[in-house]
C-alpha positions as CSV (number, residue, x, y, z in Angstrom):
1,X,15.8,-120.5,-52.6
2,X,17.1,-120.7,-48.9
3,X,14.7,-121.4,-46.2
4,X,13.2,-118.6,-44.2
5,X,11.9,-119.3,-40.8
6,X,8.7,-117.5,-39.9
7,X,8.9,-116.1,-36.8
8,X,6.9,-116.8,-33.9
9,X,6.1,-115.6,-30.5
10,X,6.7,-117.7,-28.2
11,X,7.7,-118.3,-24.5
12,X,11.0,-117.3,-23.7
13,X,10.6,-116.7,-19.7
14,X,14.7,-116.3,-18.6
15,X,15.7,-117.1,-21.7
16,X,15.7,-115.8,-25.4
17,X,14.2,-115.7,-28.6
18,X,15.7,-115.4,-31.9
19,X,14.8,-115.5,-35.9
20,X,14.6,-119.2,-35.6
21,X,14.4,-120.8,-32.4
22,X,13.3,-119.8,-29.1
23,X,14.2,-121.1,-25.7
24,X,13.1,-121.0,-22.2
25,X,14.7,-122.8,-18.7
26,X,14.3,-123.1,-15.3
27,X,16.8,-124.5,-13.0
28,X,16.3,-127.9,-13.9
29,X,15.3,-127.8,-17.4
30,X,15.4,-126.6,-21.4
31,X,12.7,-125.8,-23.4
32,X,13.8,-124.9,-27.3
33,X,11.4,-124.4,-29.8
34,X,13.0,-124.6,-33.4
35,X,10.5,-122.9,-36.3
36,X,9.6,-125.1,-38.9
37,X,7.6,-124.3,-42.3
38,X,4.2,-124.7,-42.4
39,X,4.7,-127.4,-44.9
40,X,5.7,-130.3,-42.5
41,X,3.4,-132.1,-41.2
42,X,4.7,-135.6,-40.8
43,X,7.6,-136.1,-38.2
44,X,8.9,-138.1,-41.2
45,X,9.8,-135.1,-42.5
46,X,12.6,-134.4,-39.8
47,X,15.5,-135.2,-38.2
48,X,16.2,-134.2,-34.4
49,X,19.5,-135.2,-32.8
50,X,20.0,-135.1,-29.4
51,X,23.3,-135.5,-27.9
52,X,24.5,-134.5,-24.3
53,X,26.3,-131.8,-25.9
54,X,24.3,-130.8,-29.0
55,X,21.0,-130.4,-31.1
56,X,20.4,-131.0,-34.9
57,X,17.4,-130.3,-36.3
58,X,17.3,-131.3,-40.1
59,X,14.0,-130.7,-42.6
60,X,13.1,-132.8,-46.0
61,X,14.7,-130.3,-48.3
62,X,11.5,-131.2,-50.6
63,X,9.2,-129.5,-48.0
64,X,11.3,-126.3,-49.0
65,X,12.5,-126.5,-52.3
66,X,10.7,-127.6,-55.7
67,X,12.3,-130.5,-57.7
68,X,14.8,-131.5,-55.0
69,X,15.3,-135.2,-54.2
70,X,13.6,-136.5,-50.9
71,X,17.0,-138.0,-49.4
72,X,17.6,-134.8,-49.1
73,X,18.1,-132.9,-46.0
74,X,18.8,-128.9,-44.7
75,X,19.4,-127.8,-40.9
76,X,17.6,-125.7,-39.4
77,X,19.0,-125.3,-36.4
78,X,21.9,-126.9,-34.9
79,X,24.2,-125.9,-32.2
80,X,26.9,-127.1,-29.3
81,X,24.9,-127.3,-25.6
82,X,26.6,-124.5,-23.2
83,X,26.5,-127.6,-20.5
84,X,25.8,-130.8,-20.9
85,X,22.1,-132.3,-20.4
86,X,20.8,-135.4,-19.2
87,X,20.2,-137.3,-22.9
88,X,18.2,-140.1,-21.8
89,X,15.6,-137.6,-19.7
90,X,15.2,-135.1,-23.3
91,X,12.4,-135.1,-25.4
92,X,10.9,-133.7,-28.8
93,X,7.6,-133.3,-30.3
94,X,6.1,-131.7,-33.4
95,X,3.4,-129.3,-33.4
96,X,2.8,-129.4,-37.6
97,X,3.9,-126.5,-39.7
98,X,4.7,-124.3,-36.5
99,X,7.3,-125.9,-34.4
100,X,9.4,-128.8,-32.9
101,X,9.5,-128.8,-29.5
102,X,12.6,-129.4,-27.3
103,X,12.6,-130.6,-23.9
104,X,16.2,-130.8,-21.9
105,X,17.0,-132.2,-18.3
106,X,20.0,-130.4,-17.5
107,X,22.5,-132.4,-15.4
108,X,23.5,-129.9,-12.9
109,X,21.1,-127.0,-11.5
110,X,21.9,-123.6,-12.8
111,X,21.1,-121.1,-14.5
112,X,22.3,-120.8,-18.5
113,X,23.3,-117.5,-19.8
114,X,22.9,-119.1,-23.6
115,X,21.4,-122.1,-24.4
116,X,24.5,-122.9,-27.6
117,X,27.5,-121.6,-27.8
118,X,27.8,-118.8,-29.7
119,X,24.4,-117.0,-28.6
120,X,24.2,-113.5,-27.2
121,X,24.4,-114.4,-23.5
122,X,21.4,-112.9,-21.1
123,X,21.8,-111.1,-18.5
124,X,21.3,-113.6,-15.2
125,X,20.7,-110.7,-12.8
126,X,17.8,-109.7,-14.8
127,X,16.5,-113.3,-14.1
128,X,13.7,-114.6,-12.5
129,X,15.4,-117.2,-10.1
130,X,12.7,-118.1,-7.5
131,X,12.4,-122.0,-7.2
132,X,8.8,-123.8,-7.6
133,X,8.1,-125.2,-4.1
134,X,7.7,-128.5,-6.2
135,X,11.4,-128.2,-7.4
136,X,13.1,-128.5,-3.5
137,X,13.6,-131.6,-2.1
138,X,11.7,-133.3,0.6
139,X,14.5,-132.6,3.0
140,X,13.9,-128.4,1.9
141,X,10.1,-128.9,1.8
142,X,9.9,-129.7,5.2
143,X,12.6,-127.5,6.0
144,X,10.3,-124.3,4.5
145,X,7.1,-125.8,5.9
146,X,8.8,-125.7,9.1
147,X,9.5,-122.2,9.0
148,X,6.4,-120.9,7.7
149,X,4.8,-122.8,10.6
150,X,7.0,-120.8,12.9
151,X,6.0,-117.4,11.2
152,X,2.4,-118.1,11.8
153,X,2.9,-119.3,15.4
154,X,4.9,-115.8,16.0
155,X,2.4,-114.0,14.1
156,X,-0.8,-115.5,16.4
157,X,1.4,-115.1,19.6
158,X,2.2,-111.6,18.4
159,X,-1.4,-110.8,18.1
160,X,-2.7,-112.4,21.4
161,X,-0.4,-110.6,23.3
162,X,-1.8,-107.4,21.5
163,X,-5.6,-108.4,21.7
164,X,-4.2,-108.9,26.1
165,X,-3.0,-105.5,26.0
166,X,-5.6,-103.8,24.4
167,X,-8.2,-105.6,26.8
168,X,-5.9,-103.8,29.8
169,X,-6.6,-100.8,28.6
């Protein structure tokens, strides 16, 4: 009997989600959650693979088949990275019998239209593409901080000059 995934809602904010996995990004990073049977428990239980180019997520094939030796392995999800990430800044955990967790530092900032190759690609103009003020750099921080200041100062000076005129009249 082959495997079936149980499907799960999950976040997939400017991403996607399919029967299987799920994945979400922002401009910096990959979240992928791969489905797993409520039978594992144990991170024992499972192989993840992380690679600057791909992920392999293999499962006991004793948590899914009866009478089936425990060197035994099935994937569950595998597939080649549409750009490369940042392997030593990724990440897994296991949530038991609902789902591994993923978590990718891409090495460039942009936006993915697929998270492996193959996927249907999203549409990027659909995207949410705003930044997190925590995202810019120091140097873009300031930058905006500066500018808001301004807008307030032109705001206050705008209104002063209308409380003045409406005093004249």
């Amino acid at each position: 009997m082959d495997y079936v995934p149980p499907l799960q809602v999950a976040d997939s904010y400017n991403g996607a989600s399919h029967d299987n996995f799920t994945w979400s990004q922002s401009i910096n990073d990959l979240d992928v959650l791969v489905n797993i049977p409520d039978s594992l428990t144990s991170p024992g239980d499972l192989k993840v693979q992380i690679s600057v180019k791909k992920i392999k997520v293999e499962i006991r094939k004793n948590l899914l088949e009866a009478d089936v030796d425990t060197d035994e392995w099935s994937v569950t999800f595998e597939g080649h990275l549409t750009f490369p990430i940042k392997l030593h800044e990724s990440l897994w955990s296991l949530l038991p019998g609902k789902f591994v967790h993923i978590h990718l530092e891409k090495v460039s900032e942009r936006w993915w239209e697929a998270l492996i190759i193959g996927e249907p690609k999203i549409q990027l103009d659909k995207m949410d593409c705003s930044k997190d003020f925590s995202d810019l750099g120091e140097e873009e921080q300031m930058k905006l901080q500066e500018m808001m200041w301004k807008e307030v100062k032109k705001f206050s000076e705008l209104n002063n000059y209308n409380n003045a005129i409406k005093k004249k009249e």
